[in-house]
N, C-alpha and C positions, 0 to 999 in steps of 0.2 A: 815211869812214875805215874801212877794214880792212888786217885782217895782210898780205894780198897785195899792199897798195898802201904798204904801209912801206919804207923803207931798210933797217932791223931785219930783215926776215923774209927764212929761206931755206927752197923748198920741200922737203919729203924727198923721194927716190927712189920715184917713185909706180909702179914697176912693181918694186921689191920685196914690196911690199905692196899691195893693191889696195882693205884695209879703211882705209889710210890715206891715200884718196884727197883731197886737198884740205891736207891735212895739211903742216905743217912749223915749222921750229924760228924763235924768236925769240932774235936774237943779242946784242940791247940792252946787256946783263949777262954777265958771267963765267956760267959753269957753275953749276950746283947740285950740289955733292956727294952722292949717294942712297947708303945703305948696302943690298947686300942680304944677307937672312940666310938664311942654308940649313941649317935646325936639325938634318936629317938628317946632312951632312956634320961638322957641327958647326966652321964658319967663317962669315967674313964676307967680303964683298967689298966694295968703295970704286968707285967713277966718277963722271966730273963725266958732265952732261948739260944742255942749255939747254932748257927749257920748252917744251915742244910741244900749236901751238896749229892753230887750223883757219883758213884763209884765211878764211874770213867774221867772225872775231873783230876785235877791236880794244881798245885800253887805254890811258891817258894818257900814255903814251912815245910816240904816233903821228909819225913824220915821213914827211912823200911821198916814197917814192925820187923818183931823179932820172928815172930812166926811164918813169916819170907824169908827172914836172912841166911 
């Protein structure tokens, strides 16, 4: 069982970034709302985002994509 071998997981753009090699999102669930604060501006921002994990991970939502099975 790992993220790369889920139905759940999509890889990110690994040639946007090169530190986030391996890297990608777990789709299982809606979004997670994050606030950020920018004290200086003195505002907030709002976006969703799904939890980004690393291909070698894994968690009790695991199902084998189909394209392992």
């Amino acid at each position: 069982m790992r993220c790369d071998k889920c139905k759940w997981w999509s890889r990110l753009d690994e040639q946007s970034n090169t530190q986030l090699s391996g890297a990608g999102y777990c789709l299982r669930f809606p979004p997670v709302i994050i606030q950020t604060d920018d004290s200086e501006e003195d505002f907030y921002e709002w976006y969703g985002e799904w939890p980004k994990t690393h291909q070698k991970e894994w968690c009790g939502e695991f199902m084998k994509s189909e394209q392992d099975a």
